[in-house]
C-alpha positions in Angstrom: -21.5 30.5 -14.6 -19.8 32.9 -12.1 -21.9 35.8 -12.6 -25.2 33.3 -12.4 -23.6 32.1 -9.0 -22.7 35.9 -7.7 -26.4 36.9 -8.7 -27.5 33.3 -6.5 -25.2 34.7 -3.7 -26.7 38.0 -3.7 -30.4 37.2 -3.7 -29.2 34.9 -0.5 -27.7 37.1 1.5 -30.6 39.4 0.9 -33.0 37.4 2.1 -31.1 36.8 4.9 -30.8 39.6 5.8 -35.2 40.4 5.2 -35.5 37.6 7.4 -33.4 39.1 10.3 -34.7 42.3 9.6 -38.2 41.2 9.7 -38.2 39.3 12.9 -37.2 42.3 14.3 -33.4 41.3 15.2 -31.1 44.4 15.4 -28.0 42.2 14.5 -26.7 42.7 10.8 -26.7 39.6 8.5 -23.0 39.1 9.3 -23.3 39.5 12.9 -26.1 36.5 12.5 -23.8 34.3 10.4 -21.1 34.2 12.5 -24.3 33.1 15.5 -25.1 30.4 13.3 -21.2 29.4 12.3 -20.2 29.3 16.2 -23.7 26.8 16.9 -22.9 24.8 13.8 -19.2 24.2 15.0 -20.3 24.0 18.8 -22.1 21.0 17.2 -25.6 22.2 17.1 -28.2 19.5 15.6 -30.1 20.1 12.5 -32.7 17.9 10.7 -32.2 15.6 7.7 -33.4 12.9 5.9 -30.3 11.3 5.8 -30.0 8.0 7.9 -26.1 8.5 8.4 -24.4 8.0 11.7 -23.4 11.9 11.3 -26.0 13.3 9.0 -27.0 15.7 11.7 -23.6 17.4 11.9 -23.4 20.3 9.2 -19.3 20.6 8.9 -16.4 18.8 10.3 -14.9 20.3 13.3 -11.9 17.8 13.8 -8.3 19.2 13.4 -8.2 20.2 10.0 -3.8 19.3 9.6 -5.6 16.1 8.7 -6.5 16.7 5.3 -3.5 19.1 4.1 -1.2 16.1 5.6 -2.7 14.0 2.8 -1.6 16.3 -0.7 1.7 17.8 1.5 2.7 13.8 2.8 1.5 11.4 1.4 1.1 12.1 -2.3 5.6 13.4 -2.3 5.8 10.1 -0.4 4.2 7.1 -2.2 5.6 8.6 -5.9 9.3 8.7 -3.7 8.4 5.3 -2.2 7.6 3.6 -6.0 9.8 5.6 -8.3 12.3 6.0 -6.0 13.0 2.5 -5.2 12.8 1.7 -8.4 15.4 4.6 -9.5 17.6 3.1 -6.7 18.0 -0.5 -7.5 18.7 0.3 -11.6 21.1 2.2 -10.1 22.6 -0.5 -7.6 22.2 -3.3 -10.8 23.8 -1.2 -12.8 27.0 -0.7 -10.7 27.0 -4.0 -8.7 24.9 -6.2 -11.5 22.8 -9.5 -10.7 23.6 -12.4 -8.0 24.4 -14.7 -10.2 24.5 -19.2 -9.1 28.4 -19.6 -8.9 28.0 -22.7 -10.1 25.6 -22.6 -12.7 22.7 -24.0 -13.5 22.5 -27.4 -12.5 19.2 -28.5 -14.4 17.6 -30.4 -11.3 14.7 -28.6 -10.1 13.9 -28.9 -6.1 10.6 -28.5 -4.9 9.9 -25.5 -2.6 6.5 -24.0 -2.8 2.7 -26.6 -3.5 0.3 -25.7 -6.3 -1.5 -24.0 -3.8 1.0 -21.5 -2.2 1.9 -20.4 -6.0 -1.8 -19.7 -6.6 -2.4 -18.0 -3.7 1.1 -15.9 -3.6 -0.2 -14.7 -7.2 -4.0 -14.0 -5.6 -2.4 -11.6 -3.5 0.2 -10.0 -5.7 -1.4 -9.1 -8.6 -4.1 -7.2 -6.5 -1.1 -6.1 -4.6 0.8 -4.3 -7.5 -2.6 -3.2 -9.1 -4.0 -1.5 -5.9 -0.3 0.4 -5.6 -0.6 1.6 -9.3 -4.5 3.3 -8.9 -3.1 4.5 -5.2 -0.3 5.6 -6.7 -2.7 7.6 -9.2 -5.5 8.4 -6.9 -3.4 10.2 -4.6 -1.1 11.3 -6.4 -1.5 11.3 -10.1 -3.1 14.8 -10.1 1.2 16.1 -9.9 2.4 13.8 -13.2 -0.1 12.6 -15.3 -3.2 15.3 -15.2 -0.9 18.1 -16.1 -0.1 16.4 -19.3 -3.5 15.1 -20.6 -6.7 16.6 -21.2 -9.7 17.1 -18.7 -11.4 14.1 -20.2 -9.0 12.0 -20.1 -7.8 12.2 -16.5 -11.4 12.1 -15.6 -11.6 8.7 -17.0 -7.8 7.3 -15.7 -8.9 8.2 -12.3 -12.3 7.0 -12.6 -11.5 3.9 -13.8 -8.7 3.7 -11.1 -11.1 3.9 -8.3 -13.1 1.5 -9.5 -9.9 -1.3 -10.1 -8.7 -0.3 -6.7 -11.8 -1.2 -4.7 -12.5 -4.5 -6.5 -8.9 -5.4 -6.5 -9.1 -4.7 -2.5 -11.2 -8.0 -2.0 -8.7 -10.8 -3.6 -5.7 -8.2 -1.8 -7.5 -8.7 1.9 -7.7 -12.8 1.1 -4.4 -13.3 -0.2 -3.1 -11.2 2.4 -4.9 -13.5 5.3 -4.1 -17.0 3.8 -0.9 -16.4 3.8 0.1 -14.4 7.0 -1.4 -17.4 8.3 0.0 -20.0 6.7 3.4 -19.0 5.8 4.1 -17.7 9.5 5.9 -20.9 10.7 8.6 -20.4 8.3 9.4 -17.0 8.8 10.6 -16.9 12.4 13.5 -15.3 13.3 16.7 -17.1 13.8 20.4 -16.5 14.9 21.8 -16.7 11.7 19.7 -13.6 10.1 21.9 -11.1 11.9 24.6 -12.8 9.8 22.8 -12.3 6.6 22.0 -8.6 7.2 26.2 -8.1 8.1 26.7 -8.7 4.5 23.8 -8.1 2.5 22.6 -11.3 2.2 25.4 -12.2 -0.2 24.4 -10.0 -3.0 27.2 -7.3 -3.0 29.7 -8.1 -6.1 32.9 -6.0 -4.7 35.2 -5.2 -1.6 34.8 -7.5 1.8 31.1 -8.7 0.8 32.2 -10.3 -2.6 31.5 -14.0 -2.5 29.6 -14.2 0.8 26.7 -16.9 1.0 25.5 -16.4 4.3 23.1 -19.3 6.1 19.2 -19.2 5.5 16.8 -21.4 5.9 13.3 -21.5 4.1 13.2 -18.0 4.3 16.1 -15.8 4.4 16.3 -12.6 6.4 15.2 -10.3 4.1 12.4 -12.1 3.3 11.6 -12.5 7.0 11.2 -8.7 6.9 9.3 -8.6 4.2 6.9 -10.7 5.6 6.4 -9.7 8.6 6.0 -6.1 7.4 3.2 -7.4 4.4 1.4 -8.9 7.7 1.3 -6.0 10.4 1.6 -3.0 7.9 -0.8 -5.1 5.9 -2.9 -5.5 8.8 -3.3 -1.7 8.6 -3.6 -1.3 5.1 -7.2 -3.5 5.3 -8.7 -2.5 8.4 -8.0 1.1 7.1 -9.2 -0.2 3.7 -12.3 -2.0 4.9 -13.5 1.6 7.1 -13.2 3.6 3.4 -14.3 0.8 1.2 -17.6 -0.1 4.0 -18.5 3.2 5.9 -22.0 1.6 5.5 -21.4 -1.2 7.0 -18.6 -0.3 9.7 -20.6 3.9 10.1 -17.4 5.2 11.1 -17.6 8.9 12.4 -16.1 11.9 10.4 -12.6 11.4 12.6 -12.2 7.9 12.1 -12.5 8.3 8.6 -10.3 11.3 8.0 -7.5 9.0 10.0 -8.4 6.0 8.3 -7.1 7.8 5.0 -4.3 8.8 6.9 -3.4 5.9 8.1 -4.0 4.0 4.6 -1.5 6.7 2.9 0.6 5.7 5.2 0.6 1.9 4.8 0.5 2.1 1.1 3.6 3.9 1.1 5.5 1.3 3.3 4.3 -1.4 1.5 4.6 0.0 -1.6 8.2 0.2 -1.0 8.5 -3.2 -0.1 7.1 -4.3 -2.8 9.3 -2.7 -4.8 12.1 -4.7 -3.4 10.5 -7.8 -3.6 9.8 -7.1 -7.0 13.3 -6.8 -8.2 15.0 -8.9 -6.0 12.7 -12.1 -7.4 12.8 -11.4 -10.9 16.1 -9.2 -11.5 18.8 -9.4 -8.8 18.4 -13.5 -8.1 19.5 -15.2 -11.2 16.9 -18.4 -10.8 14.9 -16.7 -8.2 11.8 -16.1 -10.0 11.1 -19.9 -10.8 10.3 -20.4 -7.4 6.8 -18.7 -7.5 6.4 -19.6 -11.2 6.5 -23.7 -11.2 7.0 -23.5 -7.4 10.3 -25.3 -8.3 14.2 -24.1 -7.5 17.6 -25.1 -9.4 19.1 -27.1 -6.8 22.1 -24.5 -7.0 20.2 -22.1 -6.4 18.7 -23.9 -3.3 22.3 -24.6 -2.1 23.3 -20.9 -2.3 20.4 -18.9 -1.6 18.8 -21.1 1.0 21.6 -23.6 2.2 20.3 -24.6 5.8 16.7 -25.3 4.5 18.1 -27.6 1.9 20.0 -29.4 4.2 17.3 -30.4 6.0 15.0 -31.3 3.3 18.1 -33.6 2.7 19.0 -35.2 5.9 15.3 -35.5 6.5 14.6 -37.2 3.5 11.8 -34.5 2.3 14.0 -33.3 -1.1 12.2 -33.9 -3.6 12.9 -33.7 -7.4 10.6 -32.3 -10.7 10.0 -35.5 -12.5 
């Protein structure tokens, strides 16, 4: 194959170089090239039968740190962001273990979430936690899982990865909406968070924090940043997302879509991260904690400890209501 394409090569630069010689130009071949290199990147127009918004541009003459930045960045920083995290909090369970309920189980189950929130925090998480695996293997799975397989088989890991990571984009973008919308009111900021941050929202087994359950209400800090950073870093994860997965539809120049996978690594890794937390505070590190988005029903100790001032209210209001 390489001496077919050396012999290709050299029958092209031959006729090149006929062709410059026959129209009577005094210029070598190379001296032509470089004419034709300096039009191309001056942005001289050719002709095509393409109907893209660029077709007429031959190369891509934008500043060219943009595509390095994407295998020297952001490929070290989403496999730091996922295994990372993860390496961090075994290592955080194993020396402080779990929050455990100081007072148990106490076998009455408080309603927290509707059918609805449930379905629709599973319609966004599953796509959520799918899309960071084929990312994570997209971008970079060429540095620990193609050295170790064969040709063929990567070819077919990262094919199929492409194609679960732009259908599982669609259900990500709704879930994502629904609820940033609808879950906003009960993630505002309050005076009490500050609190909650002071001492690790209670969660720290040894030294001053040990036995600290500080005020939350629906949502606790922590979750508050969560949430707010799933709906602005979100935000830029699917207007990012919608550029690469559309360019038909949104004909985004070369520039725009060179930053647009930029600014996707980017996101990915953040939220990535995030998720990471999320994952292993609500089924790990919160004894009770993952009931909540399974039956969308709390142990009432749990509600008491976790989310004290939101219970109260439900209380005094007269809202709390019981699983039958």
């Amino acid at each position: 194959m390489n001496k077919m394409f050396n012999v290709l090569a050299m029958v092209a630069l031959m006729m090149f170089s006929g062709l410059a010689l026959a129209n009577g130009d005094a210029e070598p071949a190379q001296q032509t090239g470089a004419q034709l290199w300096h039009d191309i990147k001056a942005g001289e127009q050719g002709v095509t039968t393409s109907k893209s918004a660029f077709a007429d541009q031959l190369i891509n003459v934008n500043d060219p740190r943009l595509i390095p930045a994407r295998e020297d960045y952001l490929a070290p920083g989403i496999m730091l962001a996922t295994f990372g995290m993860i390496a961090v909090f075994i290592l955080f369970i194993a020396v402080n273990g779990i929050s455990k309920l100081h007072g148990g189980f106490s076998g009455k189950m408080v309603h927290r979430w509707s059918k609805f929130d449930v379905a629709i925090h599973w319609i966004g998480a599953i796509p959520c936690l799918l899309l960071i695996i084929t990312g994570l293997l997209i971008l970079a799975g060429r540095f620990f899982v193609q050295p170790y397989i064969g040709e063929g088989a990567w070819g077919s890991i990262i094919y199929a990865s492409k194609q679960i990571h732009d259908i599982m984009a669609i259900p990500f973008i709704v879930g994502w909406l629904v609820m940033t919308v609808l879950w906003a009111k009960n993630q505002m900021p309050a005076k009490y968070d500050i609190a909650w941050f002071m001492v690790v929202g209670g969660y720290i087994n040894f030294g001053p924090f040990k036995g600290k359950h500080p005020d939350a209400g629906f949502a606790n800090a922590g979750e508050k940043l969560w949430f707010w950073t799933f709906a602005f870093v979100g935000a830029l994860v699917v207007l990012s997302g919608i550029v690469l997965l559309f360019p038909n539809w949104v004909e985004p120049s070369r520039s725009l879509s060179l930053l647009a996978v930029v600014v996707h690594g980017v996101a990915a890794i953040i939220i990535a991260a995030f998720s990471i937390v999320h994952i292993f505070m609500a089924t790990v590190m919160s004894e009770g904690g993952m009931e909540c988005m399974v039956s969308g029903y709390c142990d009432e100790n749990w509600a008491k400890q976790h989310h004290n001032v939101w219970y109260d209210e439900i209380k005094a209001d007269g809202t709390l209501k019981y699983k039958d």
